[in-house]
Biopython code that builds the backbone (N, CA, C, O; Angstrom):
import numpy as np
from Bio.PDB.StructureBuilder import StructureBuilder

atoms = [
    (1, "UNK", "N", (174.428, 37.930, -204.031)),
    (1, "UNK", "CA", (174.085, 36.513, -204.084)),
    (1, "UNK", "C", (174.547, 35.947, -205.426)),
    (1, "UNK", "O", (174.172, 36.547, -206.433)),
    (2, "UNK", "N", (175.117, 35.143, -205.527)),
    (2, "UNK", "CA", (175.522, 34.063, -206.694)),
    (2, "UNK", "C", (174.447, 33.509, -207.272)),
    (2, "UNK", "O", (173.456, 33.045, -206.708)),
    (3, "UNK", "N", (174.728, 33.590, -208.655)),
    (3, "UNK", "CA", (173.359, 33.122, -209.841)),
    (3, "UNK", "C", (173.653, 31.561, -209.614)),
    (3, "UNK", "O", (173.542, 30.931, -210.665)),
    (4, "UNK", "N", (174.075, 30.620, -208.268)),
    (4, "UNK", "CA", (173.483, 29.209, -208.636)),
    (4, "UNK", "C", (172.635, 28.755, -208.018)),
    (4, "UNK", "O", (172.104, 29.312, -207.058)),
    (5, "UNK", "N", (172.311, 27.498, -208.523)),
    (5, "UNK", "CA", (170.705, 26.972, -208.451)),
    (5, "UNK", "C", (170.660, 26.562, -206.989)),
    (5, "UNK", "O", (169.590, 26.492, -206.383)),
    (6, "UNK", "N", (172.222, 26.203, -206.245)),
    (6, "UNK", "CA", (172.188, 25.961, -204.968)),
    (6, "UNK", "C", (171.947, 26.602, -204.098)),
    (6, "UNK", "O", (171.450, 26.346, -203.002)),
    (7, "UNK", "N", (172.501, 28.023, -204.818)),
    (7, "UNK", "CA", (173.037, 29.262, -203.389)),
    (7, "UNK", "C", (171.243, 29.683, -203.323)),
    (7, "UNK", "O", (170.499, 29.695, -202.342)),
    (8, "UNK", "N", (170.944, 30.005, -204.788)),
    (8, "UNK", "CA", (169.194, 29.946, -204.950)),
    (8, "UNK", "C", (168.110, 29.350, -204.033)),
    (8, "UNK", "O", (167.214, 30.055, -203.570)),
    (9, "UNK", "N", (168.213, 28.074, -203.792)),
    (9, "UNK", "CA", (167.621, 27.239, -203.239)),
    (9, "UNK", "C", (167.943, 27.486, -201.558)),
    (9, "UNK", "O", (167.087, 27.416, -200.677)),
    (10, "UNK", "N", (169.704, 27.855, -201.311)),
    (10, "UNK", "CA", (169.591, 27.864, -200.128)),
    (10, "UNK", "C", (168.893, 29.380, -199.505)),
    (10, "UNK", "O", (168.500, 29.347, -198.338)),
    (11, "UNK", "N", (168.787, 30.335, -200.078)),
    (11, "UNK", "CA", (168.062, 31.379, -199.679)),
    (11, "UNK", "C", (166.757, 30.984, -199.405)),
    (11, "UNK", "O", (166.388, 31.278, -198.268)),
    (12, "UNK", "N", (165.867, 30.348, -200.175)),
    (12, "UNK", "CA", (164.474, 30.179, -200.669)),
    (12, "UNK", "C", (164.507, 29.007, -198.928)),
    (12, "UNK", "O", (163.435, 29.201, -198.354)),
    (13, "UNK", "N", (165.049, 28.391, -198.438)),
    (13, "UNK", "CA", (165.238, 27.654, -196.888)),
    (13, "UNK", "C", (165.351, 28.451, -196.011)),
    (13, "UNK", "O", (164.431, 28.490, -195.193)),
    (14, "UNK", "N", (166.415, 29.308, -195.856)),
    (14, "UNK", "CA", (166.868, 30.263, -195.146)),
    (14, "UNK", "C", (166.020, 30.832, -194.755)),
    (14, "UNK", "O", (166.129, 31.165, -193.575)),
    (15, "UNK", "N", (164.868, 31.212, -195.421)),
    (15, "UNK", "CA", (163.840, 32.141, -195.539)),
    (15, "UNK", "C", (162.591, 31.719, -194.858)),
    (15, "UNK", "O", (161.860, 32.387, -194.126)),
    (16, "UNK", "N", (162.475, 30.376, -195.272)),
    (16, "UNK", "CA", (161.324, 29.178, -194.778)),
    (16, "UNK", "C", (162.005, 29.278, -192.971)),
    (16, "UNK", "O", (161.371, 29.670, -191.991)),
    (17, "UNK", "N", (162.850, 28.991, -192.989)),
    (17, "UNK", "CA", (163.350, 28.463, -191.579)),
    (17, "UNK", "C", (163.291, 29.721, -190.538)),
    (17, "UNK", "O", (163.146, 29.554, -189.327)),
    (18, "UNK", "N", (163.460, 31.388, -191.346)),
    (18, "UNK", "CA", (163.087, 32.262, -190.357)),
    (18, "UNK", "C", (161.828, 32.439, -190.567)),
    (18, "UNK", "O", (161.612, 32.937, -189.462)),
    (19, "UNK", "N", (160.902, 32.445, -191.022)),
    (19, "UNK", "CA", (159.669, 32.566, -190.853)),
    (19, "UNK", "C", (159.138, 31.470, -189.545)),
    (19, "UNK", "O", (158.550, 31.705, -188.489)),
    (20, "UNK", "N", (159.517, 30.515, -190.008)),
    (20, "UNK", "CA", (159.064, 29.685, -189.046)),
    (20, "UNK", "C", (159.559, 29.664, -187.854)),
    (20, "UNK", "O", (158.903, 29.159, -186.943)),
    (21, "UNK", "N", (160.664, 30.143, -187.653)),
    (21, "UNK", "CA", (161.206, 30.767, -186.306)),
    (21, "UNK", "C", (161.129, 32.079, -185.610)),
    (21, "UNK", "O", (161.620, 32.355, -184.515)),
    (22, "UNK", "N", (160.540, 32.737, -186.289)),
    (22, "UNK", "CA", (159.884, 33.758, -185.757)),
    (22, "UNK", "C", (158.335, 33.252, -185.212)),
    (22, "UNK", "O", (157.921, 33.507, -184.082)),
    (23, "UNK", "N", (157.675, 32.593, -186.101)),
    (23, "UNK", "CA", (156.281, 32.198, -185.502)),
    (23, "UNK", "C", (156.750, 31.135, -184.034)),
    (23, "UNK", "O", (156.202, 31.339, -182.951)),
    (24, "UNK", "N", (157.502, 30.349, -184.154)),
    (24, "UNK", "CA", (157.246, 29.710, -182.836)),
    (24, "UNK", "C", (158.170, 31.098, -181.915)),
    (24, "UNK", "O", (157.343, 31.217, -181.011)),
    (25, "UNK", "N", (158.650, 31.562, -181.763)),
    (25, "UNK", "CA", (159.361, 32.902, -180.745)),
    (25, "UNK", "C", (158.166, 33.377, -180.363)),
    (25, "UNK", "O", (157.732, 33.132, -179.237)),
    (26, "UNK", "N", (157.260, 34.363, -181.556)),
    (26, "UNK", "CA", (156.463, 34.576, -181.034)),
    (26, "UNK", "C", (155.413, 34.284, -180.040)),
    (26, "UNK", "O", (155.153, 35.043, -179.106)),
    (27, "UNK", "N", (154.575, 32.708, -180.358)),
    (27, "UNK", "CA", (153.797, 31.884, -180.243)),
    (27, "UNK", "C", (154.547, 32.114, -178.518)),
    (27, "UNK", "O", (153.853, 32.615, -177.633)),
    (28, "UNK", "N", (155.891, 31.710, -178.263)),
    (28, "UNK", "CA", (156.237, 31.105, -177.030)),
    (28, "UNK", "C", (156.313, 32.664, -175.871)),
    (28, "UNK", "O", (156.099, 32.893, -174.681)),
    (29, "UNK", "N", (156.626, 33.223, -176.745)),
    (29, "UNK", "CA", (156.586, 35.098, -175.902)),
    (29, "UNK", "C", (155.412, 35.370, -175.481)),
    (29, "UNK", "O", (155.219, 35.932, -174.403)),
    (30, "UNK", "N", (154.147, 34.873, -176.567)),
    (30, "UNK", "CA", (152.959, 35.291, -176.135)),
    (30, "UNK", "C", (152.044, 34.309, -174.900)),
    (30, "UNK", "O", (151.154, 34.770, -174.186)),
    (31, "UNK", "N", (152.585, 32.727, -174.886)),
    (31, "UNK", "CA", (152.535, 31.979, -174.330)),
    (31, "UNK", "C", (153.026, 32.366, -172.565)),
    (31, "UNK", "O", (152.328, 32.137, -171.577)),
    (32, "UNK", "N", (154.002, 32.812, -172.570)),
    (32, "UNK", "CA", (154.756, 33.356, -171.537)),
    (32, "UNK", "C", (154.302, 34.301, -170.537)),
    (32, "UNK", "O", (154.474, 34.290, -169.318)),
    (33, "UNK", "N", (153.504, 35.371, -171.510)),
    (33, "UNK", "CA", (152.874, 36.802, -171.110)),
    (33, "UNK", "C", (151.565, 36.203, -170.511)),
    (33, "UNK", "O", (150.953, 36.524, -169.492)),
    (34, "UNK", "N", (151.347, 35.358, -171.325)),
    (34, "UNK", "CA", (149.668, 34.571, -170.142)),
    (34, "UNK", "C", (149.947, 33.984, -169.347)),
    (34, "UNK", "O", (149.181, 34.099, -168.390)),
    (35, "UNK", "N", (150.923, 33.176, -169.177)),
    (35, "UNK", "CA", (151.248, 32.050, -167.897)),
    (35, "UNK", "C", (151.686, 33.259, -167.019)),
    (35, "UNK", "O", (151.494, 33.043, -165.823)),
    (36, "UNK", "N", (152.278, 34.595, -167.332)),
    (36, "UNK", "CA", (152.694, 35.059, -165.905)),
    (36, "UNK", "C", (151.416, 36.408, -165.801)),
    (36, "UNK", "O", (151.730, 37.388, -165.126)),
    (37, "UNK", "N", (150.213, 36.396, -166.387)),
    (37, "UNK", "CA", (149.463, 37.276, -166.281)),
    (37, "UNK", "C", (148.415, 36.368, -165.358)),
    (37, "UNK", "O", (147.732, 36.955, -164.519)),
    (38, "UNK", "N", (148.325, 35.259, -165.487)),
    (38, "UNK", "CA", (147.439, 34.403, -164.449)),
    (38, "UNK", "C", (147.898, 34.791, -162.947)),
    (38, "UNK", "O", (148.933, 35.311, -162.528)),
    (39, "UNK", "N", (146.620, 34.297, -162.243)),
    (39, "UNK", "CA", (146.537, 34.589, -160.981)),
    (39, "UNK", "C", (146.346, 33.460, -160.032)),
    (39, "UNK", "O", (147.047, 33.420, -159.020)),
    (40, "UNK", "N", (145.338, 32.411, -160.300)),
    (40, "UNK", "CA", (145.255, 31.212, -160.096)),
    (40, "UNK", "C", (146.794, 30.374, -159.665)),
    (40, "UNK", "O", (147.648, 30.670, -160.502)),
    (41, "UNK", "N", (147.138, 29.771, -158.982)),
    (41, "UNK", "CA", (148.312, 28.700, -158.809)),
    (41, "UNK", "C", (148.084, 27.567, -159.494)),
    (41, "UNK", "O", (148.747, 27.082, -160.410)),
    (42, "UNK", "N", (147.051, 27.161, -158.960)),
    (42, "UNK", "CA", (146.811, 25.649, -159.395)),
    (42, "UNK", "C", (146.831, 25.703, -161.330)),
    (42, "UNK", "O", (147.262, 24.862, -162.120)),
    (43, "UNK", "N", (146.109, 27.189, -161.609)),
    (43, "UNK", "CA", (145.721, 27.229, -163.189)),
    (43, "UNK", "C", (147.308, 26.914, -163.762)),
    (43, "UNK", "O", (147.724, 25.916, -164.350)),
    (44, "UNK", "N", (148.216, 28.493, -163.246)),
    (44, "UNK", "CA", (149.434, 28.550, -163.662)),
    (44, "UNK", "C", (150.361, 27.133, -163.323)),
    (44, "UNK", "O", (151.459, 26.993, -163.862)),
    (45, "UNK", "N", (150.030, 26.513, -162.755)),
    (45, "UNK", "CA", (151.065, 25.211, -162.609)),
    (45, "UNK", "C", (150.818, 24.295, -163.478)),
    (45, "UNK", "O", (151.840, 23.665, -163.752)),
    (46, "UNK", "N", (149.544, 23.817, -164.242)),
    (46, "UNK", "CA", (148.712, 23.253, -165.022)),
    (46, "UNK", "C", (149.542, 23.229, -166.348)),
    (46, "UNK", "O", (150.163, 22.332, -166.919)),
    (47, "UNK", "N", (149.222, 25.130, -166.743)),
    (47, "UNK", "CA", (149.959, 25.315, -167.831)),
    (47, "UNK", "C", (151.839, 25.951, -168.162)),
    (47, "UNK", "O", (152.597, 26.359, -169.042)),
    (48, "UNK", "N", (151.732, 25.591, -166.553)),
    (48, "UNK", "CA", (153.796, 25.704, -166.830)),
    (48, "UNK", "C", (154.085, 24.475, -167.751)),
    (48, "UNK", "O", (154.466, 24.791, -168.878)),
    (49, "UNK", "N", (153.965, 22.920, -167.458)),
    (49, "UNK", "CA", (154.801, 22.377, -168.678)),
    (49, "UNK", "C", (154.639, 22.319, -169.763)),
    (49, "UNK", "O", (155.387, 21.695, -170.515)),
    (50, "UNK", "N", (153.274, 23.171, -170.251)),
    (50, "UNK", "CA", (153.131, 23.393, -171.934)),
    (50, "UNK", "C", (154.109, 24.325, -172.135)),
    (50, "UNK", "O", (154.866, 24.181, -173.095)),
    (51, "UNK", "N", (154.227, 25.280, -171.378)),
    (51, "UNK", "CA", (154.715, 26.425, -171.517)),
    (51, "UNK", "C", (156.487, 25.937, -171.696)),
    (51, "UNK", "O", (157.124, 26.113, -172.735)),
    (52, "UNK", "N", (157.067, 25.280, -170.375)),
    (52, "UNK", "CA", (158.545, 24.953, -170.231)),
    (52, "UNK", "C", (158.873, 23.948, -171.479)),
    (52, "UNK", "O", (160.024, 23.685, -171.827)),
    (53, "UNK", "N", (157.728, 23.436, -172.088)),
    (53, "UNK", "CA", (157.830, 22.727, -173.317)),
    (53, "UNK", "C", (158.255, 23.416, -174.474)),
    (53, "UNK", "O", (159.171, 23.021, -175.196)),
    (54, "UNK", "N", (157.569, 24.486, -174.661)),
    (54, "UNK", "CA", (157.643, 25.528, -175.819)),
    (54, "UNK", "C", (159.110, 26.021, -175.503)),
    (54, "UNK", "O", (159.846, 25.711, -176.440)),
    (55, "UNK", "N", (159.734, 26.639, -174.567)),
    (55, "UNK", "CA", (160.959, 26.963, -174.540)),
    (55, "UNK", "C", (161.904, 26.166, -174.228)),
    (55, "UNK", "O", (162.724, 26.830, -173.595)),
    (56, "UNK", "N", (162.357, 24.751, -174.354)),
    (56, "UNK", "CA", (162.859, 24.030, -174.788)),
    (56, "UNK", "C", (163.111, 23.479, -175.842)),
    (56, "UNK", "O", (164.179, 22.880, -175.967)),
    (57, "UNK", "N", (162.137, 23.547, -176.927)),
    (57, "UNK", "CA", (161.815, 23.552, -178.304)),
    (57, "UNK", "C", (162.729, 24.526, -179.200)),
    (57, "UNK", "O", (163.430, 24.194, -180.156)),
    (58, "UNK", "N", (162.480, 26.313, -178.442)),
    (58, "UNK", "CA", (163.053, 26.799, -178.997)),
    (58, "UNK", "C", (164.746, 27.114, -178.798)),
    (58, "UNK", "O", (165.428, 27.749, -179.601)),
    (59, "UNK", "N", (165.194, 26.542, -177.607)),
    (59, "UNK", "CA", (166.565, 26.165, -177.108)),
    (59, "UNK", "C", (167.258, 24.525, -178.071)),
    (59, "UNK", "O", (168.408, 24.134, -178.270)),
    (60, "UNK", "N", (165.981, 23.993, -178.430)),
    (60, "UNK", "CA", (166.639, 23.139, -179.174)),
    (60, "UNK", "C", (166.730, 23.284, -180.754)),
    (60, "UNK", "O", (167.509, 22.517, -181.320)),
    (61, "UNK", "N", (166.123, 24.051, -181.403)),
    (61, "UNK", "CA", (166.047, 24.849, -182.615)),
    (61, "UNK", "C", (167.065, 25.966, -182.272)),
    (61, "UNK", "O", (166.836, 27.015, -182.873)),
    (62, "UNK", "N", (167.903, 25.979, -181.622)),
    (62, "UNK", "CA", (168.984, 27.485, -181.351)),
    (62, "UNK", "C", (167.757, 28.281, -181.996)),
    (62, "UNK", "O", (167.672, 28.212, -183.222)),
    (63, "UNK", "N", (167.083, 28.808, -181.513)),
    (63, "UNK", "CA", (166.310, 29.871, -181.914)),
    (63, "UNK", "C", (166.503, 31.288, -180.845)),
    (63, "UNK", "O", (166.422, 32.499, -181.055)),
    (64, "UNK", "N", (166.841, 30.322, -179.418)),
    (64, "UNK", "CA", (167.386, 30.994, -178.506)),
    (64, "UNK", "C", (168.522, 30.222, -178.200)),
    (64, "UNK", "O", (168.759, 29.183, -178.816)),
    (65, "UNK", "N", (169.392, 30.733, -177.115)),
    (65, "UNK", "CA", (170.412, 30.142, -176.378)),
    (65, "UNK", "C", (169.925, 29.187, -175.235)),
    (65, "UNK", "O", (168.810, 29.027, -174.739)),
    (66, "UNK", "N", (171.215, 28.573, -174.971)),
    (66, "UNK", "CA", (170.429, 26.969, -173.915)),
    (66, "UNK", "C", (170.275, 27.905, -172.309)),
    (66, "UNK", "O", (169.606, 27.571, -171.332)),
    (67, "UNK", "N", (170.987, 28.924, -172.447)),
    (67, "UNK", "CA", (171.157, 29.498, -170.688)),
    (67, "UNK", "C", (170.230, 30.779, -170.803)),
    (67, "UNK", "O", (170.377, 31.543, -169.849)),
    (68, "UNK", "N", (169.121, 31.271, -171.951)),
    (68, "UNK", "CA", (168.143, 32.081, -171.853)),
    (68, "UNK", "C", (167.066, 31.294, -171.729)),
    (68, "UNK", "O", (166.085, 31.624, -171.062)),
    (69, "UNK", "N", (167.186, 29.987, -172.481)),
    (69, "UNK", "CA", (165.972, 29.051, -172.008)),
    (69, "UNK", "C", (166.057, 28.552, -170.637)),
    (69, "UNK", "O", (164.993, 28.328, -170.059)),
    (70, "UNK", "N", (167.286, 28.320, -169.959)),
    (70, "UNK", "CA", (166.975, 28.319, -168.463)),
    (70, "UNK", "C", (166.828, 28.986, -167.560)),
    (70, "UNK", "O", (166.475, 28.551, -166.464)),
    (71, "UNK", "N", (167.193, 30.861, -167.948)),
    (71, "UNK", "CA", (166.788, 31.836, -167.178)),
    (71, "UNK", "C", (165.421, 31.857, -167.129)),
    (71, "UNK", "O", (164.791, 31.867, -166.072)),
    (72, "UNK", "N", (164.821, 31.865, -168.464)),
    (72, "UNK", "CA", (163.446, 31.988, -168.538)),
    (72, "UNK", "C", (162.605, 31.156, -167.473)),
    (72, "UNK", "O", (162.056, 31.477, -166.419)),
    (73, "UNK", "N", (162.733, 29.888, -168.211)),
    (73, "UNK", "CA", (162.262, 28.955, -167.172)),
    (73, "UNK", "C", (162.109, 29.064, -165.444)),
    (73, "UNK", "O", (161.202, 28.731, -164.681)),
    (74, "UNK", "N", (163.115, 29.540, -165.284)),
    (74, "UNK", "CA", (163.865, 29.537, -163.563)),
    (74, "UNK", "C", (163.014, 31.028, -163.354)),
    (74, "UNK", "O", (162.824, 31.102, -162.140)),
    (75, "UNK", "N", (162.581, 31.922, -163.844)),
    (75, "UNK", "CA", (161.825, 32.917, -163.696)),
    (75, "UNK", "C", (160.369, 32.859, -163.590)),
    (75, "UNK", "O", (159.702, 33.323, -162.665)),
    (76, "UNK", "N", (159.940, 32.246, -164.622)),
    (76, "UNK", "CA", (158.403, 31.703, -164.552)),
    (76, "UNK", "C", (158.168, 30.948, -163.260)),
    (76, "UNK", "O", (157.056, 31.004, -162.735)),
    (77, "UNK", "N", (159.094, 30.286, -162.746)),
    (77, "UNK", "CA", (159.083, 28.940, -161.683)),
    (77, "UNK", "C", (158.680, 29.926, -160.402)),
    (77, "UNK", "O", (157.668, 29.868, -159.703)),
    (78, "UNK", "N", (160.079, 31.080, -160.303)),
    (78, "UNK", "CA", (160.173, 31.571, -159.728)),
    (78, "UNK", "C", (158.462, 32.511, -159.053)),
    (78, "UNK", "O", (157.847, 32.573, -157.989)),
    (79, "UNK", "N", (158.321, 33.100, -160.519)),
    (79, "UNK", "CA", (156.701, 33.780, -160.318)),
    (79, "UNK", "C", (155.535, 33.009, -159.445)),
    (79, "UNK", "O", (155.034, 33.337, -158.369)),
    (80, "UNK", "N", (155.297, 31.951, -160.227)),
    (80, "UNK", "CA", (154.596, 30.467, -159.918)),
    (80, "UNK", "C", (154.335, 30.876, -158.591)),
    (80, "UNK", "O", (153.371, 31.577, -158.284)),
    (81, "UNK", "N", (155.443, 30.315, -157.556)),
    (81, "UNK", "CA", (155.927, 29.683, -156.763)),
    (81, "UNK", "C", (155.236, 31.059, -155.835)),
    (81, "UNK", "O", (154.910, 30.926, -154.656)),
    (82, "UNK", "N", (155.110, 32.187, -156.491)),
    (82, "UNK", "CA", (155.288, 33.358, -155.464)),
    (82, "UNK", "C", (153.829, 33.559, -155.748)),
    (82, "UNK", "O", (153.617, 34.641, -155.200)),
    (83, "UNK", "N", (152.655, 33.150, -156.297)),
    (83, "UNK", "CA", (151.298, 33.053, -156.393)),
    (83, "UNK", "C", (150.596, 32.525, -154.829)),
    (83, "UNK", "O", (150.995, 31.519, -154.243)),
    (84, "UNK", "N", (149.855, 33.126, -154.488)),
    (84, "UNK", "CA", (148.999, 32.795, -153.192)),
    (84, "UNK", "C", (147.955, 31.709, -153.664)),
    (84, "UNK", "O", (147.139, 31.248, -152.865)),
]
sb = StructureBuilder()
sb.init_structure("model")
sb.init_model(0)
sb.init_chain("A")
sb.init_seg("    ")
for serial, (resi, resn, name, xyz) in enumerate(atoms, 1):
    if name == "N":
        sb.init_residue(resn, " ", resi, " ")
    sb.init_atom(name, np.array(xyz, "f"), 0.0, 1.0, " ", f" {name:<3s}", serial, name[0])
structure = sb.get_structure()
């Protein structure tokens, strides 16, 4: 790393910005694991667009890619849909 005050500063961001992108990944993985651990339909349909919210967020932060945020999505739907 280069001793300037810029390259400095841009690490000290770099750093901020993965932290904070790891907490929403997480947040949305763990989000994910409950919407498809429910059993309820009506519950799980309730909380799909919090959920399809959160992974759009992170498709728009490139945190993920735009076509893993729509596999995802199209999978959860998929589960949903297959609830009695």
């Amino acid at each position: 790393m280069a001793n300037h005050k810029a390259t400095k500063k841009d690490v000290r961001q770099s750093e901020k910005r993965r932290d904070r992108n790891r907490y929403y990944g997480k947040t949305t993985r763990n989000a994910i694991r409950k919407l498809l651990a429910l059993t309820d339909k009506s519950e799980a349909s309730t909380e799909l667009p919090n959920v399809v919210s959160m992974i759009d967020k992170l498709a728009k932060r490139n945190v993920i890619h735009k076509n893993k945020a729509a596999n995802l999505k199209s999978g959860i739907a998929v589960h949903i849909s297959k609830l009695a």
